[in-house]
C-alpha positions in Angstrom: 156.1 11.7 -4.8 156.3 13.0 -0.9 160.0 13.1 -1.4 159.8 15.1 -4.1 157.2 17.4 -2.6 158.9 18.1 0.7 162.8 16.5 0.0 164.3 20.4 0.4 160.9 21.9 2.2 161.3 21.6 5.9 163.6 24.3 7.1 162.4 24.6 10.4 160.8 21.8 12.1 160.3 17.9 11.4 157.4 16.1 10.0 156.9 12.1 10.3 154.8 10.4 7.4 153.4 7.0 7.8 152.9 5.6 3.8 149.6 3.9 3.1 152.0 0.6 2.7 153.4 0.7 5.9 156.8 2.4 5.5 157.8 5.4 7.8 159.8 8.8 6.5 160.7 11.9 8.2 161.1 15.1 6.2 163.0 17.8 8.1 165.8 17.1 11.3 165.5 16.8 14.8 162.7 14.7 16.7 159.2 15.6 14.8 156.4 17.0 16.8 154.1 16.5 14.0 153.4 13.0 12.7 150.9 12.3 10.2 149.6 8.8 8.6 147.6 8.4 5.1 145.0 5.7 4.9 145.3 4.5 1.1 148.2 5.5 -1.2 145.6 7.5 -3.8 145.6 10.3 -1.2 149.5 11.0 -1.1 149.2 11.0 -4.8 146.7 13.5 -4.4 148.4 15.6 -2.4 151.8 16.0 -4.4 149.9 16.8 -7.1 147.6 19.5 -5.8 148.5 20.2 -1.8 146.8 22.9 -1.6 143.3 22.4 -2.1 144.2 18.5 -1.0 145.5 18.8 2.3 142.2 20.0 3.9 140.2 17.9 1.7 142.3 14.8 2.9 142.0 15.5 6.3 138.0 16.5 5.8 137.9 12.8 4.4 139.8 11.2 7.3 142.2 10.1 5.1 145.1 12.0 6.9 145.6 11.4 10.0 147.7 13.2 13.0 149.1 10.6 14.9 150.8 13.3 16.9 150.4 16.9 17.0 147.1 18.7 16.0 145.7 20.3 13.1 147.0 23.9 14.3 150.0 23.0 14.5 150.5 21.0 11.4 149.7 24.0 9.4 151.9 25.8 11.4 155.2 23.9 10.6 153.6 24.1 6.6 153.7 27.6 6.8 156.7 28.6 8.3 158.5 26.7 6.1 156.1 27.5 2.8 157.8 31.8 3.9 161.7 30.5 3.2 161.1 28.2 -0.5 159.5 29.0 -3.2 156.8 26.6 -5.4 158.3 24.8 -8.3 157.4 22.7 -11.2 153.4 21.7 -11.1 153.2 23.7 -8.2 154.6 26.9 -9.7 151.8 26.8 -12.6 149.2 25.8 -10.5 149.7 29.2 -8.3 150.5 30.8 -11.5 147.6 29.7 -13.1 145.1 30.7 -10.3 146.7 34.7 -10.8 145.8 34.8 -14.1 142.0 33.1 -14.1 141.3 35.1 -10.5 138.9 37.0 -12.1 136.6 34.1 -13.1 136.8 32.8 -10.0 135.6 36.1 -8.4 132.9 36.6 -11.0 130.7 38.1 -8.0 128.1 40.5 -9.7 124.3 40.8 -7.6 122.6 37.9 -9.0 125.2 35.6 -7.7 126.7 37.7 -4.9 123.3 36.2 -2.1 124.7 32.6 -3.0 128.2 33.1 -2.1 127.3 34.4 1.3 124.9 31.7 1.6 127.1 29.5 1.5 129.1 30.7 4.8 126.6 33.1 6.6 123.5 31.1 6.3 124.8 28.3 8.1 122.8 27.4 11.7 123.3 30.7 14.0 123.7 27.5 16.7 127.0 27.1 15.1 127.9 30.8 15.2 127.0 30.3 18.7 129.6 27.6 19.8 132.8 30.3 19.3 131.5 33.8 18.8 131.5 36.2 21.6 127.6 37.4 23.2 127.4 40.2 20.4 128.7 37.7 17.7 131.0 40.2 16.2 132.5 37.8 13.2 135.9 40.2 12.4 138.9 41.0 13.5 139.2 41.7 17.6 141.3 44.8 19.0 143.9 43.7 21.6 145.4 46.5 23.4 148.0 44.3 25.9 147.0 40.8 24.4 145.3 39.7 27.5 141.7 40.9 26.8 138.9 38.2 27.1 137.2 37.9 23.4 134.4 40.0 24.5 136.1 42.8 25.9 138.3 42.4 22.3 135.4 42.5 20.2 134.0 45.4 22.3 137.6 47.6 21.9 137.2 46.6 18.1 134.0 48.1 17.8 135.1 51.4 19.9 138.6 51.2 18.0 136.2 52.1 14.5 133.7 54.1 15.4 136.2 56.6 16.8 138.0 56.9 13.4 134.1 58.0 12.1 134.3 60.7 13.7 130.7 61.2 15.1 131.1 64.4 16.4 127.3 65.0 16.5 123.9 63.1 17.2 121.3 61.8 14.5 124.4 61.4 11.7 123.0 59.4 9.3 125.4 55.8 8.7 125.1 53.2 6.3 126.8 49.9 7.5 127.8 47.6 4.9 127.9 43.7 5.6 125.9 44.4 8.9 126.6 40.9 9.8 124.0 40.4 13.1 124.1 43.9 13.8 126.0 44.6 16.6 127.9 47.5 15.6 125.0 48.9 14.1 123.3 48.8 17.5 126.0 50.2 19.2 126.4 53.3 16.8 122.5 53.9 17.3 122.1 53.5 21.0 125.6 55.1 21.9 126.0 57.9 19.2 122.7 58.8 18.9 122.7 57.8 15.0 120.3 56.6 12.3 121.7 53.7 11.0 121.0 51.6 8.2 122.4 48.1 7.8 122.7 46.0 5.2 123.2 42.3 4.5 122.7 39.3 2.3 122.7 36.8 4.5 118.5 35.3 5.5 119.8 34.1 8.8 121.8 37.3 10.1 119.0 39.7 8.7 116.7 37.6 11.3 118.7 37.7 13.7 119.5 41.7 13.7 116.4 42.9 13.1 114.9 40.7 16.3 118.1 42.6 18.1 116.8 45.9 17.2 113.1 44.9 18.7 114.7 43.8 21.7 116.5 47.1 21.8 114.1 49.0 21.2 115.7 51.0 18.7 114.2 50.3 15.5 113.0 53.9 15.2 117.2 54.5 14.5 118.8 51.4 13.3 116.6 49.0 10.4 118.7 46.3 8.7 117.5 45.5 4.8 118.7 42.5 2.8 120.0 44.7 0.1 123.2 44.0 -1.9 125.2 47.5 -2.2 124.9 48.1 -5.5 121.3 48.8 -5.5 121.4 51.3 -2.6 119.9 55.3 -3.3 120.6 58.3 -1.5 123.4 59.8 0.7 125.2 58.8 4.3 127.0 61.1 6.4 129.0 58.1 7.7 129.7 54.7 5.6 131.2 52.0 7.7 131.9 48.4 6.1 133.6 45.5 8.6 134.5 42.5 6.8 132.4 42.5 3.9 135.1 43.5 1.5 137.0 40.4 1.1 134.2 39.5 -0.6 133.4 41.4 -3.5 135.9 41.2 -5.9 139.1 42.7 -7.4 137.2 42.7 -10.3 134.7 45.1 -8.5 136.6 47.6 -7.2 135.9 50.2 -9.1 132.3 49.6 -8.9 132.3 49.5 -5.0 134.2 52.8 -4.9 132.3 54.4 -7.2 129.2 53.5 -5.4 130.4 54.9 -2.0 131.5 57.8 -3.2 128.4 58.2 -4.4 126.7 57.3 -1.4 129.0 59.5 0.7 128.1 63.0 2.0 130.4 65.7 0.5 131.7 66.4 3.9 131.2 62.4 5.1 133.7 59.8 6.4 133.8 56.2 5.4 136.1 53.3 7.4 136.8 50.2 5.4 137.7 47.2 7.5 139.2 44.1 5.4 141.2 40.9 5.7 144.8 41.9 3.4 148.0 41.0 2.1 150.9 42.2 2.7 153.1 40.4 0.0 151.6 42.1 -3.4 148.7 40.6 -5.2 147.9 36.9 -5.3 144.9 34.5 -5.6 142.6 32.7 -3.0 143.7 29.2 -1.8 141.4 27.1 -3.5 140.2 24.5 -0.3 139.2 28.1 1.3 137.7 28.9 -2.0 135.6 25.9 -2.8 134.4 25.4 1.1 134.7 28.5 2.9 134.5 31.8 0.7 133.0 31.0 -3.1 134.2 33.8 -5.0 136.2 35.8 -1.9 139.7 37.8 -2.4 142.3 39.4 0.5 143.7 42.4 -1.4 147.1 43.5 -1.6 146.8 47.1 0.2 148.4 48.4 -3.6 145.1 46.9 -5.3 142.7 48.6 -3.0 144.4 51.8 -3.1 145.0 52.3 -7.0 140.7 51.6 -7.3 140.3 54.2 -4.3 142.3 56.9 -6.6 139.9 55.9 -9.6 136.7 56.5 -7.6 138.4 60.3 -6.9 137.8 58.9 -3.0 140.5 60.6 -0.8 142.8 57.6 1.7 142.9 60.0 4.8 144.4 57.0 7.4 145.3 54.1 7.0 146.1 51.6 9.7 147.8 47.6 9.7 146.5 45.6 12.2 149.0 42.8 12.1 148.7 40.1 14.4 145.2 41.0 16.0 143.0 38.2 14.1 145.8 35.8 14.7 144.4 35.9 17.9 140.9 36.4 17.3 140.8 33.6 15.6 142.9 31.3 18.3 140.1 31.7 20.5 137.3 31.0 18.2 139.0 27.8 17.4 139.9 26.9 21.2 136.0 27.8 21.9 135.0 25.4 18.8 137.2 22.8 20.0 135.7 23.2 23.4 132.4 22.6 22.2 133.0 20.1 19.1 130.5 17.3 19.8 127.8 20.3 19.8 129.2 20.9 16.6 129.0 17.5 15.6 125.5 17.1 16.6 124.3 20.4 14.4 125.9 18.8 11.6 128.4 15.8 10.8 132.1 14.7 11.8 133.3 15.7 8.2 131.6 19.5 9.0 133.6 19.6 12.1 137.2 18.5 10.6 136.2 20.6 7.9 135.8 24.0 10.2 138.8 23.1 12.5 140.9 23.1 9.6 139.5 26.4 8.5 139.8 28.4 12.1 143.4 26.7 12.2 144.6 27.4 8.8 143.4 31.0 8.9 144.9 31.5 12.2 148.4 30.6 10.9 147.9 32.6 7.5 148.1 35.6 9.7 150.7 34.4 12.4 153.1 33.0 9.2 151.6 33.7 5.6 151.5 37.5 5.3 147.7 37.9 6.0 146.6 41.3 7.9 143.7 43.0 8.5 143.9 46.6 7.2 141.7 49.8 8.2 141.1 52.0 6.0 139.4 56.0 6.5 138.6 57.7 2.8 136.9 60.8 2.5 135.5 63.0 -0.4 137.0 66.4 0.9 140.6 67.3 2.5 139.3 68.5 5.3 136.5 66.5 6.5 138.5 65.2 9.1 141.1 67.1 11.7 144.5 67.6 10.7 145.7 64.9 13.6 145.0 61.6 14.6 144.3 63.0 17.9 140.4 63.2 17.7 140.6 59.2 17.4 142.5 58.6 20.6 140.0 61.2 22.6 137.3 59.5 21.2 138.3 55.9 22.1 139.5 56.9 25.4 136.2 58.4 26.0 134.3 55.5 25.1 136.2 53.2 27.1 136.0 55.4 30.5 132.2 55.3 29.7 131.8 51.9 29.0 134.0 50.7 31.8 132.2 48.5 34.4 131.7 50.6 37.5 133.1 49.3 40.8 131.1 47.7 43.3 130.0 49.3 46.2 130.4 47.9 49.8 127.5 46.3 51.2 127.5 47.7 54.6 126.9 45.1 57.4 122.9 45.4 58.7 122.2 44.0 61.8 118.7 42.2 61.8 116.7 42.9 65.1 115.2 38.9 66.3 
């Protein structure tokens, strides 16, 4: 069955399989840096017949094991070689089949909406803890030169979109969507001088941001409401939604655009922040689907921008960031491994193989499998922003100058009189 799974796969790179009964076979030429053995011959069965939702639940199970080489870099040979063949036979229909019944598996309307981001976002903030930065920004980091720390990342990230909102004067009213633990919406209250209202779904991350704002002392500016978008009222001058996207739906589209349009001031600005694809329309792996994201979609940039021109929405920029969360997400996952017995402790082994195979494999979609993140700036009018980009670059230059750790002064020697 392996030899008929992987017999013409491996184009670049080796990969060494030890059988359940003892035999060895190497797929692929030249010396393998990735070896791999499976405990009982059920689970190679499993896997020719449905790889990819059975590779991570094999190696959640123990069941596959690297005898040499890590998880990162097992998905890493899989995916380079997954961009130069194509799926055939049982594999070709699965894929196919998934296209056509996407739909049902993003059924996502409000009454079911809270449980899907239950399922990820309500997990201990302890384990958030273990690989976010300080201001546990859970998106795509900026890199300017690729050296950046995470936190100073996150931090350019967070200048990177609120200069393409344009918050040319104080007390704008802003509506963040998917607040996550508030940190942006923090930032755009203390620093811009706005009134900002966040929402989320998630228990845990409302706690957390509203015990933020208290701490701030800015909860005369910035509240956060567990409140799915749909049910929102009134108008924003400035709509801002990071990472929230992804999960409502292609199905829901045109309801999302419709509704922040609505929400959106005739002269406002909205940036839309989203995981994307940049290979056409597809369907959500279904390990990431059953044990990450219930019910989640990356768009295609075509799918997002035919339901923008329904809404009567106008796309005033759009921007690819490519390989940014490629790296975002290789230092979550070198934190996490870091800190993996902690991990172990808040939950189980079988958590902890479980999220390393989710950092990892999400990691190598975007270095190998077409994933991007894509920024999106829609309007209602023509001209509610400048005919240039060059108000953005100002604007972040500005904010980094201001937010730029000052140098320290020379202590001058004092001599102490005895």
């Amino acid at each position: 069955m392996l030899h008929l799974l992987f017999a013409n796969f491996f184009r670049h790179g080796a990969l060494g399989v030890h059988h359940a009964n003892g035999r060895y076979q190497q797929f692929g030429t030249g010396e393998p840096e990735i070896v791999i053995r499976f405990k009982d011959s059920r689970a190679e069965s499993q896997l020719f017949l449905n790889p990819d939702l059975k590779l991570g639940e094999l190696y959640m199970d123990g069941r596959l094991i690297l005898e040499k080489g890590d998880v990162a870099q097992l998905l890493a040979l899989l995916m380079k070689n997954l961009g130069s063949t194509h799926p055939t036979g049982l594999h070709r229909l699965a894929r196919v089949f998934r296209r056509l019944t996407r739909r049902i598996q993003q059924f996502n309307p409000a009454s079911r909406s809270k449980a899907h981001v239950a399922h990820h976002y309500d997990l201990s903030g302890a384990l958030y803890d273990l690989f976010l930065d300080a201001d546990k920004q859970y998106s795509c980091a900026y890199f300017g030169d690729g050296d950046e720390s995470l936190e100073e990342a996150q931090a350019a990230k967070k200048r990177h979109i609120t200069a393409k909102l344009k918050l040319d004067q104080p007390r704008l009213k802003i509506l963040d969507i998917g607040c996550g633990w508030g940190g942006l919406g923090l930032d755009l209250a203390r620093d811009a001088e706005a009134d900002v209202l966040g929402i989320t779904l998630s228990e845990e991350q409302i706690q957390v941001a509203r015990a933020r704002a208290e701490r701030a002392q800015l909860t005369d500016r910035c509240r956060f409401e567990l409140a799915d978008y749909r049910a929102l009222r009134g108008r924003y001058d400035r709509i801002v939604s990071v990472g929230m996207f992804e999960h409502v739906g292609a199905a829901y589209y045109d309801i999302f655009f419709a509704k922040a349009r609505e929400l959106l001031a005739d002269d406002g600005v909205m940036l839309l922040h989203f995981i994307g694809r940049s290979d056409g329309p597809g369907s959500t792996n279904p390990w990431i689907a059953k044990y990450i994201f219930p019910g989640g979609y990356a768009p295609a940039l075509s799918e997002v921008a035919m339901a923008v021109e329904r809404s009567g929405l106008i796309i005033t920029d759009v921007e690819v960031l490519r390989l940014h969360y490629a790296r975002t997400l290789e230092q979550w996952r070198r934190r996490f491994t870091a800190r993996r017995a902690e991990a172990a402790r808040l939950y189980d082994e079988r958590f902890c193989r479980m999220w390393e195979f989710y950092l990892a494999g999400a990691e190598m979609a975007f270095r190998h499998d077409g994933q991007v993140v894509f920024q999106i700036q829609l309007a209602r009018q023509q001209d509610a922003v400048p005919l240039t980009r060059d108000y953005m670059l100002e604007s972040e230059r500005a904010m980094r100058l201001a937010q730029a750790p000052r140098p320290l002064r020379a202590v001058p020697n004092v001599t102490i009189a005895r």
